[in-house]
N, C-alpha and C positions, 0 to 999 in steps of 0.2 A: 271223523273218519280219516283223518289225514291227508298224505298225497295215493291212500288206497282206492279204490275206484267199487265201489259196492253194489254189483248189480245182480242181487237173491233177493229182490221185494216180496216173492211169492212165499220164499221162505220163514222173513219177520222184514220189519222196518223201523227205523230208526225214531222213537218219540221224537215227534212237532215240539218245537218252542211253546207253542199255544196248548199243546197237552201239558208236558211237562209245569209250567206254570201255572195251569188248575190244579192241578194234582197237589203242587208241593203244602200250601195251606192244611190237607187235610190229614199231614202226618205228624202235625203238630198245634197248629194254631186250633184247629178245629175236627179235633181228636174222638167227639162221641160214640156210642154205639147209638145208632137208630132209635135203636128199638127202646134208650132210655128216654124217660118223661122230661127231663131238665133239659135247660137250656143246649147246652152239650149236645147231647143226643138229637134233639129237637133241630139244633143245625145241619148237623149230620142227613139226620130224614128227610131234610128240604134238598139239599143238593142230590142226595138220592133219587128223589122223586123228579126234583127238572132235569137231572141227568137223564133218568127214561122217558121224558117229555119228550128229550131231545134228541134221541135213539132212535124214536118211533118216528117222528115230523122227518127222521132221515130216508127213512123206507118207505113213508106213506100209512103208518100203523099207528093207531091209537096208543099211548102209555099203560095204559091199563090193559096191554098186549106184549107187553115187556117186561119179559123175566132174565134178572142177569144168572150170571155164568163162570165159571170158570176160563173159558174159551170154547173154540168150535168142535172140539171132541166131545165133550158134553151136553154142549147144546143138541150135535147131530143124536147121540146115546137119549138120551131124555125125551127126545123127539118121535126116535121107534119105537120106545116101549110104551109111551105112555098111551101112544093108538092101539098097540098090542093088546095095553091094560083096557083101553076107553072099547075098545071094539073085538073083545076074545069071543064076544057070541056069536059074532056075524061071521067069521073064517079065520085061518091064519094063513096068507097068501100075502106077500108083499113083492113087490117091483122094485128095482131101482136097477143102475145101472153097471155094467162090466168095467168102468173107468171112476166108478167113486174113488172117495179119499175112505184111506183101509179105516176113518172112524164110521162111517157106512158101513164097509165092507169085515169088519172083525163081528158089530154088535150081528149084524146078520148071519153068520155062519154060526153064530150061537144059538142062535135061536133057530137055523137048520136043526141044530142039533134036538134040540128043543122038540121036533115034531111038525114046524113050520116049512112052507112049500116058500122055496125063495126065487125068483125067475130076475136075473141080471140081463137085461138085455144090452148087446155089442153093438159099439157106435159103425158108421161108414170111416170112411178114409179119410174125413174132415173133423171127427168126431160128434159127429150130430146122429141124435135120437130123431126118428122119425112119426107124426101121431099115426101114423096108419102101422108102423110096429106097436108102438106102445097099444092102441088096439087091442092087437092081435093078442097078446101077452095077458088081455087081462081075464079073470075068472069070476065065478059068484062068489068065490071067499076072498077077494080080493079085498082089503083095510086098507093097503097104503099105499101111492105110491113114493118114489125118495129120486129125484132126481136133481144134480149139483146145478147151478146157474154158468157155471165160469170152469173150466177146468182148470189145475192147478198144473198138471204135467203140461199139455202143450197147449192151454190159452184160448179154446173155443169158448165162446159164447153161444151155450145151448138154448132153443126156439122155448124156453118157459113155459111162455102164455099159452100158445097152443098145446103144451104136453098136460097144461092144467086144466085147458078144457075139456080133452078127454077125459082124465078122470075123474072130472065134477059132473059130464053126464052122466056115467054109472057111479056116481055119488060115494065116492073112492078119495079119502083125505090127502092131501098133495102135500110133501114136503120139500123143500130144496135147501140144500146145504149152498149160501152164497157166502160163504168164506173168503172166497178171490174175488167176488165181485163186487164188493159192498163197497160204497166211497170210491169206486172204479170206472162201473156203469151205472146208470141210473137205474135205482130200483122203485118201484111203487106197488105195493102189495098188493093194492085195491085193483087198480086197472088189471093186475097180472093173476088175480085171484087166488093167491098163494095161501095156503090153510097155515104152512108151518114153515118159518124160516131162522137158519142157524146164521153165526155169526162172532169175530173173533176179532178183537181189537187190535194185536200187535199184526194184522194184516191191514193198516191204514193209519200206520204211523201212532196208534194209542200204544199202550201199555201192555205187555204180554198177562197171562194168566186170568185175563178177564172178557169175558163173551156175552151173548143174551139170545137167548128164544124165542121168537114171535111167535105170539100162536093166537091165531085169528077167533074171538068172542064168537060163537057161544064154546069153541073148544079149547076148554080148558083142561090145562096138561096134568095128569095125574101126580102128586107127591114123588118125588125123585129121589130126594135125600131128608130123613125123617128127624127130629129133633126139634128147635125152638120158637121153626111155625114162620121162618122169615121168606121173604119172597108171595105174599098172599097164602102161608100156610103150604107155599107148594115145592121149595126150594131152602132148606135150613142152612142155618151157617150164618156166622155176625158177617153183614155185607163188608167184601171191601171197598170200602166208601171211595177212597182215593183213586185208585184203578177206575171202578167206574165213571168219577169225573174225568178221568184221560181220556175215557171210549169215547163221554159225550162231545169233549173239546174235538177227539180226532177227526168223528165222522161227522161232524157242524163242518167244521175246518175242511175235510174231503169234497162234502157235499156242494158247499158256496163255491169253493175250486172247480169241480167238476169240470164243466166245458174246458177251461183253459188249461187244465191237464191233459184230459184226454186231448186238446188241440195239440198241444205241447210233445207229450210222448209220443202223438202217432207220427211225429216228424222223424222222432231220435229213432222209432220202433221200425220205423220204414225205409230209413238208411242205413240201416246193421242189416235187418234182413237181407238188404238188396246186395249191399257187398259179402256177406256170409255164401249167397248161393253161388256165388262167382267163384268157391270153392270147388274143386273138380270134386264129382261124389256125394257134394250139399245137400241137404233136402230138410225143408221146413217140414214141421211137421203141423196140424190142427189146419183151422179154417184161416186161408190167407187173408181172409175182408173181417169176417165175424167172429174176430180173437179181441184181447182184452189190449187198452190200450198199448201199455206198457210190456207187455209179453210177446218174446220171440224166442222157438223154441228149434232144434236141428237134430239132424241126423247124419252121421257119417260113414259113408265107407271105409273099410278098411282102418278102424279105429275098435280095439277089443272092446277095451271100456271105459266110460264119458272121467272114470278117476283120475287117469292118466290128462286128461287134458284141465281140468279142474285143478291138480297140483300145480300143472302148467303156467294154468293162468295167476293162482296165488302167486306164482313165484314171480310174475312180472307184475303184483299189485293189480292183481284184477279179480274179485271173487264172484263166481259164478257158481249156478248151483245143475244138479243133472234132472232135477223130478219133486218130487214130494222130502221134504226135509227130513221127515222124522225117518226116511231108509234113504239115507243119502250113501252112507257108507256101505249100502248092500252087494252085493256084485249079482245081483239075482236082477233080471231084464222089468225095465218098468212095464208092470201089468196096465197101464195104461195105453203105451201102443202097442204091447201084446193083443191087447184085446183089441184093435184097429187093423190086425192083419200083420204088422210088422215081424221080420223076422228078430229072434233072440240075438244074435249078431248084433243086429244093425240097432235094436230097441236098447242095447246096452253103450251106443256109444252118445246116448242123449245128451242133449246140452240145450242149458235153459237160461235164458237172460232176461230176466224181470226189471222192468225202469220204474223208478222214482222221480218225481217232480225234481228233485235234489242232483239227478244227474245234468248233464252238460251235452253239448257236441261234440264238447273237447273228450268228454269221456270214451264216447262212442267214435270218435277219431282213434283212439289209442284201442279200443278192441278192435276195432275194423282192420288196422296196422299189426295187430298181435297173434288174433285167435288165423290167421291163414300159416305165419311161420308156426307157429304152435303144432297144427292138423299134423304139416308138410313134417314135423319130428317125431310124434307122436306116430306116427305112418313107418317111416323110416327105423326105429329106434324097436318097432316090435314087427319087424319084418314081414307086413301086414299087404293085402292087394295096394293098387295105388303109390306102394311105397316107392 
């Protein structure tokens, strides 16, 4: 990365050393398809198989509970219909929430479309789902509910285990998209009761384009993608082998780090914070305690929108990203603190700084030094309140 300072974790992350070096073997040295009987193939199947060994033992979930992926668009997609397909007699009522990631919130407006009753319930002011909403919210044709682990836009760490309990008393399949949180915070399927959890590797330093499904025995996820019967007949397509050795390398590698990460970034995470709000107009956004380690996210007065401070910062070798990547260049206010009460004004001038074990002090010296003459131009420059 140079002398550029990379702080968009939320966005992708840069392949481990220890990823990258499982992986490279299997583009050449040990080249099989799976699914063939020879030696080849035969090697290929094995790393396959400890690689979901090794995916699973990461979240507390059996192997024979993991089905790989594309990444976490898929897995979230694969994840709604296949309850839709597993449970079309019982209703079509699903939950999930007003701050998902749009691969939640796109499959679901289709399936409005569709005839289905879709109920998104709006977080508090810290981003948190409450069980006594969730409650309220639910129906007798209720099949699913879908609520994320971690947000992506501003970094709250949502109450899980109790959102799961209510819906496993009215006997309501739980899914959570842990995309930000996986290799982040500790997850454990079991204790947290989680029926169905998404999952994307180039969010914990693996490989992009590769993900996986948990989906807790006896529910098994209906055929997704139909053809040559791979994935336990549920998921077609020659695996790609190599990628998914980088997920298992990553989240082994995330997982054994864990404490000394999360020790590590809540240091870096909690000294940017603190000098950011010393900003006249500052305002963090999400749960000040119960956000992800690495995640610190703002709001500015008097800033049109967060593009203008984002160019800003590239140009002093600092990349920073404003929300959810895939609409990073939108100019349309993140529907995430939309849905939190924030004004369009103010929800457009977000700014989101994601850490990596990889960063420094020295890095978070040099934003802390940067992003306040930044605001104080960006202010001035579009004749804006504050300026």
């Amino acid at each position: 990365m140079g002398d550029r300072i990379y702080v968009d974790n939320s966005a992708t992350t840069p392949v481990s050393e220890s990823a990258l070096s499982a992986m490279l073997p299997y583009f050449r040295e040990h080249f099989g398809n799976p699914s063939a009987i020879y030696s080849y193939g035969q090697e290929a199947k094995k790393a396959l198989e400890d690689s979901r060994r090794v995916v699973g033992n990461a979240i507390g979930g059996l192997s024979n509970e993991i089905y790989f992926t594309s990444g976490g668009t898929e897995s979230d997609n694969w994840a709604i219909h296949s309850v839709c397909e597993v449970k079309h007699k019982k209703g079509k009522h699903i939950i999930a929430t007003a701050i998902e990631h749009k691969a939640i919130l796109r499959p679901l407006e289709k399936l409005r479309d569709l005839g289905y009753g879709i109920t998104l319930l709006k977080p508090d002011t810290n981003g948190h789902i409450s069980s006594e909403q969730l409650e309220r919210a639910i129906r007798p044709d209720t099949i699913l509910i879908s609520i994320m682990m971690a947000n992506n836009v501003m970094g709250t760490v949502l109450p899980i285990q109790a959102l799961c309990e209510v819906a496993h008393k009215h006997g309501i399949i739980f899914h959570t998209d842990a995309v930000q949180a996986a290799a982040h915070i500790p997850i454990d399927v079991r204790s947290l009761s989680i029926d169905l959890l998404s999952l994307s590797a180039h969010k914990f330093h693996g490989p992009k384009g590769v993900g996986a499904l948990f989906s807790k025995i006896p529910l098994v996820p209906s055929p997704f993608i139909t053809g040559g019967g791979q994935e336990k007949g549920r998921r077609s397509g020659t695996e790609n082998v190599a990628a998914v050795v980088g997920m298992a390398a990553a989240i082994a590698e995330g997982s054994e780090n864990l404490h000394h990460n999360t020790q590590y970034l809540g240091v870096l995470r909690d000294k940017l914070i603190e000098r950011t709000l010393k900003i006249p107009g500052a305002y963090l956004t999400g749960d000040p305690v119960n956000r992800l380690p690495g995640h610190a996210s703002f709001v500015f007065e008097g800033v049109k929108h967060s593009v203008y401070i984002i160019n800003m910062l590239n140009e002093a070798g600092i990349c920073a990203g404003s929300g959810s990547a895939c609409s990073a260049s939108s100019t349309e206010a993140p529907h995430v603190l939309s849905a939190m009460g924030y004004a369009d004004e103010l929800a457009q001038s977000a700014l989101r700084i994601s850490l990596s074990h990889y960063n420094t002090e020295k890095d978070i010296d040099s934003i802390n030094e940067t992003l306040p003459r930044i605001i104080t131009e960006v202010r001035k420059r579009k004749d804006t309140p504050l300026g």
